[in-house]
N, C-alpha and C positions, 0 to 999 in steps of 0.2 A: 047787143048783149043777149037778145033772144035765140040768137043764131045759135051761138055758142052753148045754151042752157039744151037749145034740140039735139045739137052734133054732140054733147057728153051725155046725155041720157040714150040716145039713140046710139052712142056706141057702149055705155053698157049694159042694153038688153042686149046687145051682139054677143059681147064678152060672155056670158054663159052657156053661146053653143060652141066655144071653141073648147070648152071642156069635158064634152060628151065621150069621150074617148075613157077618160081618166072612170077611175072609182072613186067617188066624192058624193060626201053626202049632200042634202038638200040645203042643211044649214049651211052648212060651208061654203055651196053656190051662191043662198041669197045674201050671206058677207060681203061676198065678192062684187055683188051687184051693190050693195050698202057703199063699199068701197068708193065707187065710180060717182053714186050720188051723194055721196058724202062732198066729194071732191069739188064737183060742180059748185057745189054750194057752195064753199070756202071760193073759187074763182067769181062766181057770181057775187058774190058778198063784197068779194076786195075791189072787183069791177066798182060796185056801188060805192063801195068808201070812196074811191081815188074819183068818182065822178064827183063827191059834195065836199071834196079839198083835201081831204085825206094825203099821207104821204107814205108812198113804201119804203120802208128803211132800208130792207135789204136792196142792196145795189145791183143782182144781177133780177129779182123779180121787177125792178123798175120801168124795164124794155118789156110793151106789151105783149110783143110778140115772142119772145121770148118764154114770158111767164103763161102764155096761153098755148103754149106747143109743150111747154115742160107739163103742165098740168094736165094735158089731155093724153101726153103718154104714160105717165105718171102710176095712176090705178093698171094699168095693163104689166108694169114691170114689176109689182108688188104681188098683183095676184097670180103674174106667172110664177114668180118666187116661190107666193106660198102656195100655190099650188102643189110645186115638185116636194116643199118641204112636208106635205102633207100626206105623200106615199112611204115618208117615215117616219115622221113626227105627228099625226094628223093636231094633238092640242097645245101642243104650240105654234102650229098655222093657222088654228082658229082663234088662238090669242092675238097674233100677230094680225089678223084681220079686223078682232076687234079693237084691238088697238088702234089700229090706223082710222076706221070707220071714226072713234070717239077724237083721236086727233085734230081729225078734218073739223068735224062737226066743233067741237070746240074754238078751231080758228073761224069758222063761218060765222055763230053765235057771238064773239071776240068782236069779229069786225063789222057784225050789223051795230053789236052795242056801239060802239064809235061812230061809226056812221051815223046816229039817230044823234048820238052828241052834239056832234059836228055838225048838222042841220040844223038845230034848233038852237 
């Protein structure tokens, strides 16, 4: 599970030099980087639930491999999105960031509380 926690942060400090091109503020990159570790965290999290008996409901996140190739491309097709929608919209790509950022972060927070349940 460490693996996984280095390959998602270590690909999104990547994720902010493929942007250098674009006109983008500071904010908006470190979103994007938010995004990625948002993310992690919700997959790390669910990892831990499902290690202390936990169960995923949803049937296609069930298949490990599955939910850890969906999740690590995941941040990369959201902030390409909003990226492009940001050369025309820039605040609602920056909502749409934060949104997604407080998403993640809500399912991570979600599934440590169950997890601590389910432990004890």
């Amino acid at each position: 599970m460490k693996h996984i926690a280095y390959i998602l942060v270590v690909l999104a400090l990547a994720s902010s030099g493929f942007a250098q091109d674009r006109a983008e503020s500071k904010l908006f990159r470190t979103l994007g980087d938010t995004v990625h570790i948002a993310n992690a965290a919700d997959l790390i999290s669910t990892e831990i639930l499902l290690s202390r008996g936990g169960v995923e409901k949803n049937p296609l996140w069930g298949n490990r491999a599955l939910r850890t190739s969906a999740k690590v491309v995941m941040p990369f097709v959201l902030n390409r999105i909003t990226g492009k929608l940001y050369q025309e919209h820039p605040k609602i790509a920056v909502a749409m960031r934060i949104a997604t950022t407080c998403g993640y972060a809500y399912l991570a927070t979600r599934n440590l509380q169950i997890s601590y349940s389910v432990a004890f």
